[in-house]
C-alpha positions as CSV (number, residue, x, y, z in Angstrom):
1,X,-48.0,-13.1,40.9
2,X,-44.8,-14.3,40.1
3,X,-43.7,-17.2,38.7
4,X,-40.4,-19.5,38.7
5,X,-40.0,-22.3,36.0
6,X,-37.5,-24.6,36.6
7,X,-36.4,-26.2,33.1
8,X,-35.1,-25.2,29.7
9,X,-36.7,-27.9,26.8
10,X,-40.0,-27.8,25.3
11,X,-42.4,-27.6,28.6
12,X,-40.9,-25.4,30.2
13,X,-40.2,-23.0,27.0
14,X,-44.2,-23.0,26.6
15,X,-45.4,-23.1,30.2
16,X,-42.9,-20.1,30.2
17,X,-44.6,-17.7,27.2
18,X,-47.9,-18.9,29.0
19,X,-47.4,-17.2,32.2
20,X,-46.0,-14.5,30.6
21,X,-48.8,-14.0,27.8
22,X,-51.2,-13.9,30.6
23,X,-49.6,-11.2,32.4
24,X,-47.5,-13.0,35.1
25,X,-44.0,-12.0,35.8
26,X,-41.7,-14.7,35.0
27,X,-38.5,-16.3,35.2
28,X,-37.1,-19.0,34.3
29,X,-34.2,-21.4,36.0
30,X,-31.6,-23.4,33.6
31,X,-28.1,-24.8,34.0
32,X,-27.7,-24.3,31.0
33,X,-29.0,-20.6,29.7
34,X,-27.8,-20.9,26.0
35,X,-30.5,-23.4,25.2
36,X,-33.0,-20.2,26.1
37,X,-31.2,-17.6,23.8
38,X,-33.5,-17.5,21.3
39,X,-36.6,-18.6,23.4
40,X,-35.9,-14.7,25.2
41,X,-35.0,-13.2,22.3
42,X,-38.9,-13.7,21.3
43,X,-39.9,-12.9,25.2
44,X,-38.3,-9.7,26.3
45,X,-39.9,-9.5,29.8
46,X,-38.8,-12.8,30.5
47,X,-36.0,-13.3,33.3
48,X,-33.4,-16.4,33.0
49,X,-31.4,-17.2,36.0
50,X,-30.1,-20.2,37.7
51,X,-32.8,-23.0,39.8
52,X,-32.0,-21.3,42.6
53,X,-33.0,-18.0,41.2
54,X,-35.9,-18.8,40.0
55,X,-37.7,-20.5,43.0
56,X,-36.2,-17.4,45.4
57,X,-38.0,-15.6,42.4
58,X,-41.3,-17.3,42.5
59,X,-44.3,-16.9,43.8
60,X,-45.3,-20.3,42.3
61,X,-42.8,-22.6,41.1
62,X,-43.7,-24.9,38.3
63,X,-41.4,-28.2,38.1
64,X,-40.8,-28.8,34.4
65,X,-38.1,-31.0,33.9
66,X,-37.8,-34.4,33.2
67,X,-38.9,-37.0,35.4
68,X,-35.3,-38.3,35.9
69,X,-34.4,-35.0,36.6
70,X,-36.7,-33.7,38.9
71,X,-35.4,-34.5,42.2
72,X,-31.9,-32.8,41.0
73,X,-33.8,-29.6,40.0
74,X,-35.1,-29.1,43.3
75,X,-32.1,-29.5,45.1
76,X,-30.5,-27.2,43.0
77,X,-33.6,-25.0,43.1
78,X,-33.0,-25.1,47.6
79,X,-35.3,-26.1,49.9
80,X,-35.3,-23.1,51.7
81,X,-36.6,-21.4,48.5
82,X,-39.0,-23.9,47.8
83,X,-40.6,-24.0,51.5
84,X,-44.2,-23.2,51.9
85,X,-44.6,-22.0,47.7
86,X,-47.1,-23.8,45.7
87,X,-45.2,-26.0,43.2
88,X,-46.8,-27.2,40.4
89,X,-45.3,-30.6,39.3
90,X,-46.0,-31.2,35.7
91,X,-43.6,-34.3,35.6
92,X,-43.6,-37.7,34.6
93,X,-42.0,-40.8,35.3
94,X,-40.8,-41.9,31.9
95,X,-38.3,-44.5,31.6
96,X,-35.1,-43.9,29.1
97,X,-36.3,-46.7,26.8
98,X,-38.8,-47.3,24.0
99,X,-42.2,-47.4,24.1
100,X,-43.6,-51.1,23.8
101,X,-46.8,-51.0,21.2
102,X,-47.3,-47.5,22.0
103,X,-46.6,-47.5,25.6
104,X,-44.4,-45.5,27.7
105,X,-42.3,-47.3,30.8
106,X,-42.1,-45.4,33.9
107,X,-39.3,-45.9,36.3
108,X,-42.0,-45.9,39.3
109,X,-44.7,-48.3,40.1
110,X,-48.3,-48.3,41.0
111,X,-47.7,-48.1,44.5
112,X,-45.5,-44.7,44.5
113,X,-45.9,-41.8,42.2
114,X,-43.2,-39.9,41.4
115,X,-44.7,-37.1,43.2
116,X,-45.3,-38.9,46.4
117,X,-41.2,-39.2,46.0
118,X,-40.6,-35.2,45.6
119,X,-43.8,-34.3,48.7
120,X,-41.6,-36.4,51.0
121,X,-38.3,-35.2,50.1
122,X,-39.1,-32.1,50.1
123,X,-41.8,-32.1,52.9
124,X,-42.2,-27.9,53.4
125,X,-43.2,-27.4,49.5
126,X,-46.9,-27.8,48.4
127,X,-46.7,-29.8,45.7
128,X,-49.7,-29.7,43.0
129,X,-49.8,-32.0,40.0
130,X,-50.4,-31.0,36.6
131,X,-49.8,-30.7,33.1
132,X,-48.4,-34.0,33.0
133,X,-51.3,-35.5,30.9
134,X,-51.5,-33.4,27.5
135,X,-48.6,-32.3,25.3
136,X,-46.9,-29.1,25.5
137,X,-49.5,-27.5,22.4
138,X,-52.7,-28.0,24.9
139,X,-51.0,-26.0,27.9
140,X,-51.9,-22.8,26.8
141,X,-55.6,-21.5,25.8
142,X,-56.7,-25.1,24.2
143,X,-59.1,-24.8,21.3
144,X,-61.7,-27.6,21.2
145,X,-64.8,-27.9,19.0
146,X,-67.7,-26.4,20.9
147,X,-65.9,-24.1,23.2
148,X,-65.2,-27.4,24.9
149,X,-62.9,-26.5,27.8
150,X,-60.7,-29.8,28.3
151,X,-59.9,-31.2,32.0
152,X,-56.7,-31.0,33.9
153,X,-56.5,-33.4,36.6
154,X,-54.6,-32.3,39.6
155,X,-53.4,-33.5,43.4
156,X,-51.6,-32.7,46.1
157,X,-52.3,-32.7,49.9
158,X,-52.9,-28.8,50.3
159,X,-56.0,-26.7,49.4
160,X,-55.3,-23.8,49.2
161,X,-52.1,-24.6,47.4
162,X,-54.5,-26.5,44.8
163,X,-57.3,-23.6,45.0
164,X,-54.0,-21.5,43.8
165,X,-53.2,-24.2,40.6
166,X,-57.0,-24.2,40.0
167,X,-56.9,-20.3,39.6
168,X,-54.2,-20.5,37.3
169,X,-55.7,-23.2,35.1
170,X,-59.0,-21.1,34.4
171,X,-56.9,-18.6,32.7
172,X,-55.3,-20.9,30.9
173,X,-58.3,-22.8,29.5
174,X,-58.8,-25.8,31.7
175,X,-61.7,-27.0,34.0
176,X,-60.0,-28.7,37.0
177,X,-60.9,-31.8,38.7
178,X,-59.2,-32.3,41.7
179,X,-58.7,-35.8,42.2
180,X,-57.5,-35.4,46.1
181,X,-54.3,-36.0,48.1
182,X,-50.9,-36.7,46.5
183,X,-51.1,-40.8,46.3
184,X,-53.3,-39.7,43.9
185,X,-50.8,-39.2,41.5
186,X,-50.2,-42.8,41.4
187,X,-53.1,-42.7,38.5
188,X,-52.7,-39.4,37.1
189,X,-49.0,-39.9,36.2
190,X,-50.0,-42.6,34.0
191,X,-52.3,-40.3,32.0
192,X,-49.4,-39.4,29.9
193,X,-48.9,-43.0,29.3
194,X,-52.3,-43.3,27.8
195,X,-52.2,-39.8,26.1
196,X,-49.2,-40.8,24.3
197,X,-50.4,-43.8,22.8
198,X,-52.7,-42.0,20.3
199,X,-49.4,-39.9,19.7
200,X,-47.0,-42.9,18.8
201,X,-49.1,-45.1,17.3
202,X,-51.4,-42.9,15.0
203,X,-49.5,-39.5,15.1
204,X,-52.2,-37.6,17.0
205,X,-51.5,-35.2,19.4
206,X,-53.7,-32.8,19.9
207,X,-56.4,-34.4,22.2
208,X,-56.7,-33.8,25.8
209,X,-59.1,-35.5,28.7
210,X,-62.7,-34.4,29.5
211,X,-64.2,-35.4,32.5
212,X,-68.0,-35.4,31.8
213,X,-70.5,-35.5,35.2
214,X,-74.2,-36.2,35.3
């Protein structure tokens, strides 16, 4: 399968070396493709082109940008390259100001996700959620005590496109619990909120969720 990553920092760097580490061709779609010189110098079978590029590329397109940004990057990405791929949206909403006690701001409310604002704008893309709710270090074979394999929560209105994401996921590490259509994002966006709080307040970030069942 192949993959298009739209973004340049830290997510989409790691996301990135993920696919490509497990054995997915790869490219990955920048404006600005200096900030990914040394990133390829360490991944040779990587490809770096434009947005554009990279969803024409792709199989799956993952979203990694930030949350401001998003829209933008699938614009410049084209709709026409984006229609009827799997998209996996690992964005969130974070306001550009600082947390309060520990708290992130988004720039959406309760009532609209972000995604719900990308699945309607771009209405021929099936949007997935995830990766939004553990830092960058957990994407990638996470190591827990136990073998514990930690929980991604995902969304999104289509199954098969989440059946895709799901795949993905158990060869990353993750369990996935799929929490249902995409106004379910309205509560899984604000996982990062309460992941981050153990990050700014006590300088932990290494945890991720786990959804235990009886």
């Amino acid at each position: 399968m192949k993959i298009g990553v739209l973004g340049s920092g830290g997510v989409a760097q790691t996301l990135a070396a993920g696919f490509l580490k497990h054995g997915y061709e790869t490219m990955v779609g920048t404006r600005e493709p200096a900030k990914l010189a040394t990133w390829k110098s360490a991944h040779a079978r990587a490809q770096v082109g434009s947005f554009a590029d990279a969803a024409a590329f792709g199989e799956v397109v993952v979203l990694a940008v930030k949350g401001s940004a998003s829209a933008e990057a699938l614009r410049l990405a084209g709709s026409a390259h984006l229609a009827g791929k799997v998209v996996i949206d690992a964005t969130n909403p974070i306001a550009d100001v600082a947390p309060d006690h520990g708290v992130l701001k988004f720039f959406t409310t309760m009532d609209e996700s972000l995604m719900e604002q990308l699945q309607r704008e771009f209405a021929e893309a099936r949007l997935v959620k995830a990766f939004n709710s553990v830092g960058q270090g957990q994407f990638v074979d996470p190591s827990y005590a136990g073998g514990i394999r930690p929980t991604m929560f995902i969304c999104g209105n289509d199954g098969a496109a989440k059946r895709t994401v799901a795949e993905i996921l158990d060869r990353f590490g993750w369990e996935t619990a799929d929490m249902g259509s995409v106004e379910a994002a309205r509560a899984i966006e604000p996982l990062c909120m309460l992941w981050c709080i153990l990050g700014f307040t006590k300088n932990e970030w290494t945890h991720a969720f786990k959804l235990l069942r009886k």
